[in-house]
C-alpha positions in Angstrom: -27.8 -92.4 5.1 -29.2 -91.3 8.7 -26.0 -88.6 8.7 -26.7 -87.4 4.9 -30.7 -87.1 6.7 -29.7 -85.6 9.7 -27.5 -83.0 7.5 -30.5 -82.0 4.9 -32.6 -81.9 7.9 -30.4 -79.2 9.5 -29.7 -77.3 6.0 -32.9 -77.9 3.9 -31.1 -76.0 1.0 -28.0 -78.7 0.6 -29.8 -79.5 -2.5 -29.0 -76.7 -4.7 -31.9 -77.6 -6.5 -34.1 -76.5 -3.7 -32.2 -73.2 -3.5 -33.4 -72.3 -7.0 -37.4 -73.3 -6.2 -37.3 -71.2 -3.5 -36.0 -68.1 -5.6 -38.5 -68.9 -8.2 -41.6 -68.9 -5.7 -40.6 -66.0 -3.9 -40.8 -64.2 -7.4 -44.0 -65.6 -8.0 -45.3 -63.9 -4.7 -43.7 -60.7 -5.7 -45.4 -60.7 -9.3 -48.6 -61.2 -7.6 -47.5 -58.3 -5.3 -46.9 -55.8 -8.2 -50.1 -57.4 -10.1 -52.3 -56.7 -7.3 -50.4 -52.9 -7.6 -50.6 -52.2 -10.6 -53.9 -53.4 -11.2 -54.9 -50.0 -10.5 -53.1 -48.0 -12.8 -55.0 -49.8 -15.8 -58.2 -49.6 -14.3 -58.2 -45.9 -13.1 -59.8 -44.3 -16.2 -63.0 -47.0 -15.4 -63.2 -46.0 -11.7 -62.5 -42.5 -12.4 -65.7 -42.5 -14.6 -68.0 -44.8 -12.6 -67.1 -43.2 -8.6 -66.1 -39.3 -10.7 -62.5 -39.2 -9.3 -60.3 -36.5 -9.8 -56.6 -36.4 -11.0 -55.4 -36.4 -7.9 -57.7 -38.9 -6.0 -56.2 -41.2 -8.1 -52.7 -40.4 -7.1 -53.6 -40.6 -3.9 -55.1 -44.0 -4.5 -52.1 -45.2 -6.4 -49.1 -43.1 -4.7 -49.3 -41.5 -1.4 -52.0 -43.4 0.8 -50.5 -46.3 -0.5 -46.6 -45.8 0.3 -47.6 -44.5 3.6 -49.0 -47.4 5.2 -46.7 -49.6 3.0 -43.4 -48.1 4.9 -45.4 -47.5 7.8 -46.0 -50.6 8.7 -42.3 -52.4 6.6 -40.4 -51.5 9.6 -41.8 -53.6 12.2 -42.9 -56.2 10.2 -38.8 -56.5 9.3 -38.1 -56.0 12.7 -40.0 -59.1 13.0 -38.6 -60.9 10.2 -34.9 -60.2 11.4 -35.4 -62.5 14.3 -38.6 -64.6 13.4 -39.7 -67.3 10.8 -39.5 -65.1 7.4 -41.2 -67.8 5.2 -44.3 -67.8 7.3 -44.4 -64.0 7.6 -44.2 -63.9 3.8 -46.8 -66.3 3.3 -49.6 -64.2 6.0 -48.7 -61.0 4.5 -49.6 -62.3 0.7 -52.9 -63.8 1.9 -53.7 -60.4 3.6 -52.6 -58.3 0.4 -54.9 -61.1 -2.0 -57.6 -60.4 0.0 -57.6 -56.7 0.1 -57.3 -56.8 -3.6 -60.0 -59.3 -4.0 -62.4 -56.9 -1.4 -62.1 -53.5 -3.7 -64.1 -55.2 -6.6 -67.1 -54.6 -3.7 -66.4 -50.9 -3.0 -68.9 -48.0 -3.6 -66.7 -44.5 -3.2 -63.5 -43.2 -2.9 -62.9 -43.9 0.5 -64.1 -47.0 0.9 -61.6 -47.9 -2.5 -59.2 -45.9 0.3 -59.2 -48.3 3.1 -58.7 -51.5 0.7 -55.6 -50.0 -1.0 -54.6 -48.7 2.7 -54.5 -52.6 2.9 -53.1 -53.8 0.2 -50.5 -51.9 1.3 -50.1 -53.0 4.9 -50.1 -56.8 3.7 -47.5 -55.7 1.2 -45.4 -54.5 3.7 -44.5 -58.2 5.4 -43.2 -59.7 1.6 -40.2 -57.8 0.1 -37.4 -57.5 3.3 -38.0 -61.1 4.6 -37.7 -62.2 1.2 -34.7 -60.3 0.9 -32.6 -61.7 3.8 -34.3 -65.4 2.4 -32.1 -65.0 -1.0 -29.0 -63.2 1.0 -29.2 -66.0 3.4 -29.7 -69.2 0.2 -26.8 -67.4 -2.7 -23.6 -66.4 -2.0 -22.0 -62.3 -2.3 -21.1 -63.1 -6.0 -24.3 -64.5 -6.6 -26.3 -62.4 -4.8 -27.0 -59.3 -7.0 -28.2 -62.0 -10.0 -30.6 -63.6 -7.5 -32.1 -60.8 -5.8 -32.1 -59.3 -9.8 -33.7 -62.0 -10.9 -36.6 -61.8 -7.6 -36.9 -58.4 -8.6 -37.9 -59.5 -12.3 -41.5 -60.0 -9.8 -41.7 -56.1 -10.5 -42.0 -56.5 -14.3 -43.8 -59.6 -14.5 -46.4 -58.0 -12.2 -46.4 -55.2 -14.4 -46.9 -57.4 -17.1 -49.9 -59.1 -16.0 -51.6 -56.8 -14.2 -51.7 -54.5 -17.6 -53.0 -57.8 -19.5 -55.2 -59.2 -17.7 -56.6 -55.9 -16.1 -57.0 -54.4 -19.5 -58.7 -57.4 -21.0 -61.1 -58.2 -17.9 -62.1 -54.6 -17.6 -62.7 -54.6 -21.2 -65.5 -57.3 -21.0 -66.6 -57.8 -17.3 -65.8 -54.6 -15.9 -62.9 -53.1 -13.1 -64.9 -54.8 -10.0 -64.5 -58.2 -11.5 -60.7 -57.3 -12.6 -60.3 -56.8 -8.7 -61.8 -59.7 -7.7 -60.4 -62.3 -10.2 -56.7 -61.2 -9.7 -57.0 -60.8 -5.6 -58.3 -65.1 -4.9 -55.3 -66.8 -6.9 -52.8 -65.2 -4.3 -54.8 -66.4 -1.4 -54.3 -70.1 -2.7 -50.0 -69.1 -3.6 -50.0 -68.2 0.4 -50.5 -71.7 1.4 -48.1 -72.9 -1.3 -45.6 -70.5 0.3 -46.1 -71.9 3.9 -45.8 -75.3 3.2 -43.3 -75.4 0.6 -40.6 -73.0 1.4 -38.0 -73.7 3.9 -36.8 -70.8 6.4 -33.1 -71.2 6.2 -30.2 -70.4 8.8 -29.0 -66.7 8.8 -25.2 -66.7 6.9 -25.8 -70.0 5.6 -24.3 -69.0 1.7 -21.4 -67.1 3.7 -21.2 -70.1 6.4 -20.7 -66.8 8.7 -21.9 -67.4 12.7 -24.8 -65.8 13.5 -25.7 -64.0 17.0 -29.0 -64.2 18.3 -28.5 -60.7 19.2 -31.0 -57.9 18.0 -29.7 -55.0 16.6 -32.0 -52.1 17.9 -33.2 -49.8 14.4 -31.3 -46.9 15.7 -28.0 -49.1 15.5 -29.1 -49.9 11.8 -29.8 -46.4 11.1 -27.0 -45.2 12.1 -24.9 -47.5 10.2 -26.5 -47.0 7.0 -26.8 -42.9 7.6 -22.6 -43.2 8.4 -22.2 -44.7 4.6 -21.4 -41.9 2.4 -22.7 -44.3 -0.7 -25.7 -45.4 1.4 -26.7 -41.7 0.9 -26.5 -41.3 -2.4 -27.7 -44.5 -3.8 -30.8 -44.4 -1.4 -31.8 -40.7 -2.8 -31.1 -42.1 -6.5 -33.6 -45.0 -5.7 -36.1 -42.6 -4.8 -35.8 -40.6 -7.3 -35.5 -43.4 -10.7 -38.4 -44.6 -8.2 -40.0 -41.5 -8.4 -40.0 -41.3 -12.6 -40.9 -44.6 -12.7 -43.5 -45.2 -10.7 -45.1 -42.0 -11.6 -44.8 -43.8 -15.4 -46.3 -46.9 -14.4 -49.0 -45.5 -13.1 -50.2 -42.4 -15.3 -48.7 -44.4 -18.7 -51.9 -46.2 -19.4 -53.8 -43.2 -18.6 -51.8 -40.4 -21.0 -52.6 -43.2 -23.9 -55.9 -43.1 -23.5 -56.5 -39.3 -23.2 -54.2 -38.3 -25.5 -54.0 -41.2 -28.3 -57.6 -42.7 -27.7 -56.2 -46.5 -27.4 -58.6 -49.1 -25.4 -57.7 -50.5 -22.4 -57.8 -54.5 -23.9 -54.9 -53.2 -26.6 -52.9 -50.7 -24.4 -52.9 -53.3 -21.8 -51.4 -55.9 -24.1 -48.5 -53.1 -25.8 -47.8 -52.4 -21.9 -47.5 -55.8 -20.7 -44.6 -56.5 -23.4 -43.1 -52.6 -23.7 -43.5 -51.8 -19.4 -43.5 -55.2 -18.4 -41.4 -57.8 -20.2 -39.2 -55.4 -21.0 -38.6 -54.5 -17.3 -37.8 -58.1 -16.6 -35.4 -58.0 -18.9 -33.6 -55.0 -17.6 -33.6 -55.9 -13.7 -32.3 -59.6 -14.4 -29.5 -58.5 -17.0 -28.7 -55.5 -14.7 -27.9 -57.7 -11.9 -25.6 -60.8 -13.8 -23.9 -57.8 -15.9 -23.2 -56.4 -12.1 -22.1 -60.0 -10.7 -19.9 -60.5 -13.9 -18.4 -57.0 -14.1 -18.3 -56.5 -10.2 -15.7 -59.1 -9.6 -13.1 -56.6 -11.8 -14.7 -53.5 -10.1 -17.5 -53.0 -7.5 -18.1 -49.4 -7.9 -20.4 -51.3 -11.4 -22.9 -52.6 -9.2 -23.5 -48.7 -9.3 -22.1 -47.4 -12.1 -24.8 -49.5 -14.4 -27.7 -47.9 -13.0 -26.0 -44.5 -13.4 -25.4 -45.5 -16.9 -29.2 -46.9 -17.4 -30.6 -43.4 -16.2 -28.5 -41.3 -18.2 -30.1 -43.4 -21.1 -33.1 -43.0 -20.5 -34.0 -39.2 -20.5 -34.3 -38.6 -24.0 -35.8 -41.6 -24.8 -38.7 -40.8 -22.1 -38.9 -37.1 -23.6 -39.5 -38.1 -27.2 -42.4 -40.4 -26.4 -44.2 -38.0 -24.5 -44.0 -35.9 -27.7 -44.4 -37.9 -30.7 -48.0 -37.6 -32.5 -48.3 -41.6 -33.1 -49.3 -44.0 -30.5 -47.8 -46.5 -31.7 -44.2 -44.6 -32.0 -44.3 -43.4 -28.3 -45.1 -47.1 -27.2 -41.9 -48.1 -29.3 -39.8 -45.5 -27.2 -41.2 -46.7 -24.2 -39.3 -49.8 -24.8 -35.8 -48.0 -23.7 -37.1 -46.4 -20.1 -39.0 -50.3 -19.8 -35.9 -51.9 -19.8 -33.6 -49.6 -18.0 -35.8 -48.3 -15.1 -35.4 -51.3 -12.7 -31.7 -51.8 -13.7 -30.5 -50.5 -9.9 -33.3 -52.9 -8.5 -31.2 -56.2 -7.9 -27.6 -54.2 -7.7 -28.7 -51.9 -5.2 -30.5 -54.4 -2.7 -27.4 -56.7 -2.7 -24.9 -53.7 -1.9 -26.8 -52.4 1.1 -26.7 -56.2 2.2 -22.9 -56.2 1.9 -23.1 -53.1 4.0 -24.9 -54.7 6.9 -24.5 -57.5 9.4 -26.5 -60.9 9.5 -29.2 -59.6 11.7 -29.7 -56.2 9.8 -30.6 -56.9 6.3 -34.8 -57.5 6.3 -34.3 -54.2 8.7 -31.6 -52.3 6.0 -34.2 -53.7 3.4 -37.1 -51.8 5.2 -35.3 -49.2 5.4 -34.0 -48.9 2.0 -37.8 -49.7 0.5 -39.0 -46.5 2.8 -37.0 -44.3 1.2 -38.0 -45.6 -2.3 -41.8 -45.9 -1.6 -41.9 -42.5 0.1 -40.0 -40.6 -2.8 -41.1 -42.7 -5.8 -44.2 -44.1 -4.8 -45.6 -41.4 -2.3 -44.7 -38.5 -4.2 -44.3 -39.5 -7.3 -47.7 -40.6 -8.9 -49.4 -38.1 -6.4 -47.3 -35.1 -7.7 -48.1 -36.2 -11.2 -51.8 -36.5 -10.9 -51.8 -33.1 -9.2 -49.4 -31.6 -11.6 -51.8 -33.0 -14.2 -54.8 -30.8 -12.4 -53.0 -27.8 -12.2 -52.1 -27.7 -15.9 -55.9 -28.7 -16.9 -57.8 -25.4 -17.3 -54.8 -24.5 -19.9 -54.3 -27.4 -21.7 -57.2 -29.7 -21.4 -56.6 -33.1 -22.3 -52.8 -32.7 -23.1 -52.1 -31.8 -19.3 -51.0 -35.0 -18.2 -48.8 -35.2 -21.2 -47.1 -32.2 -20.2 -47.1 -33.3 -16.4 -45.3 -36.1 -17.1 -43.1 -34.4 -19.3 -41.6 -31.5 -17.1 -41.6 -33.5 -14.2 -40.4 -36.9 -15.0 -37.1 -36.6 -17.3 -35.5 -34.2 -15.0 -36.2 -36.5 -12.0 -34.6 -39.4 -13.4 -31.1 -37.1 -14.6 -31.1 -36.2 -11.1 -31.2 -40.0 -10.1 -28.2 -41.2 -12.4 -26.1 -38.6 -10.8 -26.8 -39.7 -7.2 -25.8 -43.2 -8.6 -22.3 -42.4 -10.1 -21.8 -40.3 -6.8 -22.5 -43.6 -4.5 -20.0 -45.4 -7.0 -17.0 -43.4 -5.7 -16.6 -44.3 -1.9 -18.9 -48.0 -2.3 -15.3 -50.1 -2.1 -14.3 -48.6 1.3 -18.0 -48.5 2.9 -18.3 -52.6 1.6 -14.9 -52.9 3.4 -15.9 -51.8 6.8 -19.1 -53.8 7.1 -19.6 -56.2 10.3 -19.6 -59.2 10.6 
């Protein structure tokens, strides 16, 4: 009994059982992550009104101040995680993102609204790449892509919520209040993160040896840079980043100016269309890769390529039907498909990597999606959306998202079925 003791003491994830809690509460963290995000993008039309934003203030707000800081400050913090305790450093960096989120219910302009999303961002930062190496560390290479899929699932239940309960609390108590009650809950999840989750040994599921050696970032750089599928799939995450983050947040907004729906029912269609039906897409995308990637790993890329071509017309039509409720219907295809490369893509650049690199390749990878997708999408919408305003009024964010968003998202699903032709030989030469 004191050897079985001694064992779980030194491996607190013998238990399978605890393997799976630990996946589910990390996902819970990164739901309140994307609530706390998206939030926003349900409440803009309110703030707009009540501070008199502009188009592309609220890009800003949503897209480019926000990625900045949120890559900005990703690389040290993985730095960090690679050789420090990355449960705890998840933990502090949800109770500083719950707080930030709780403090813009109090602000007065457009700057002050500014430095709180500057910190949502910066707490956001410390949760995503530790909890990456966590599940590469707790499920095994053919497991992986289902369990970092299924983490990812955080997205579109974040999504979910923060269009339901954001619509419906703005709807009766205002966007301040919307802020604050969605911001407190995460403070109380941080404390259930640091006593609850276990940090577990790097290479445990691969029962590889690690080194305590850091890898400097120019080492890790220049790995990922020398992988010809690297390239491509991190410019196609940018760019199917790009489309739909730039949805996410200017989707609520386009139904409201051009359809006239409320925020309480728009925020309940988006929960299930945007939301749900992401879920769906990212966990499915990853077990269809694990399954199919056993015959074949160039599918762990192939799917997403597949996912985007799908897509385009579908995100064309809706932008053009005359019913409301026909263009939410279409939005149901893009929902599911858009975070299909999440999971697949996050478990091949880990396969790429060594032990001590993958918060670090994480980082890396999520700068290249936030800076593309989340930087420059949103924001080039919004100011796309300004420039077309003095010719077509209320229909210019319509036709923003129209000429700018299904062509980004082609342009994605080729860089994807580009990465799929040298990913075999690039997964072959990763260290140990």
């Amino acid at each position: 009994m004191s050897s079985l003791r001694s064992a779980d003491e030194r491996n607190p994830y013998a238990l399978r059982k605890k393997a799976y809690y630990t996946l589910v509460i990390l996902t819970i963290v990164y739901s309140f992550n994307f609530i706390d995000r998206q939030l926003l993008a349900i409440l803009q039309e309110s703030i707009k009104a009540d501070l008199g934003l502009s188009d592309s203030q609220l890009g800003l707000l949503t897209g480019f101040a926000f990625a900045v800081f949120y890559v900005t400050a990703g690389i040290p913090i993985a730095r960090w995680a690679d050789r420090g305790n990355r449960r705890n450093i998840v933990a502090l960096s949800l109770f500083i993102w719950s707080f930030m989120t709780a403090v813009s219910g109090f602000v007065q302009n457009f700057v002050q609204l500014l430095l709180a999303r500057i910190g949502v961002g910066i707490g956001e930062a410390g949760g995503s790449p530790p909890s990456h190496a966590i599940i590469s560390d707790i499920f095994g290479p053919n497991e992986r892509a289902s369990a970092i899929g299924f983490y990812s699932m955080g997205v579109s239940i974040g999504i979910l919520f923060g269009f339901l309960a954001g619509g419906w609390l703005n709807e009766f108590f205002g966007w301040r209040v919307a802020f604050m009650v969605v911001g407190i809950p995460g403070i109380l999840l941080a404390i259930v993160v640091r006593l609850s989750v276990a940090e577990p040994k790097r290479g445990l599921s691969e029962q590889r040896q690690d080194s305590d050696t850091v890898v400097p970032l120019r080492d890790v750089l220049a790995l990922l840079w020398s992988r010809r599928s690297f390239r491509h799939m991190a410019l196609a995450a940018g760019l199917n980043a790009f489309a739909g983050y730039s949805t996410s947040n200017w989707i609520a907004s386009f139904m409201i100016r051009t359809h006239g729906m409320t925020t309480g029912e728009l925020g309940t269609w988006l929960s299930l269309t945007v939301g749900l039906g992401g879920a769906v897409g990212v966990f499915c995308g990853g077990l269809l890769a694990d399954r199919m990637g056993q015959r074949d790993q160039r599918w762990y890329l192939w799917l997403p390529a597949l996912a985007g071509f799908i897509c385009v017309p579908f995100m064309i039509a809706l932008y053009l039907v005359p019913n409301a409720y026909t263009s939410l219907l279409l939005g149901i295809v893009p929902g599911i498909l858009f975070n299909v490369y999440l999971g697949n893509l996050i478990a091949t650049t880990h396969g790429l990597v060594g032990l001590r690199m993958r918060a670090l390749s994480s980082a890396i990878l999520f700068l290249i999606i936030n800076i593309i997708g989340l930087g420059l999408g949103p924001w080039s919408t919004g100011m796309l959306s300004d420039s077309l305003q003095a010719s077509l009024g209320a229909d210019s964010l319509r036709y923003a998202m129209l000429y700018l968003l299904p062509p980004v998202m082609f342009w994605s699903a080729c860089h994807f079925y580009l990465a799929a032709r040298t990913v075999r030989e690039d997964l072959a030469a990763a260290p140990p």
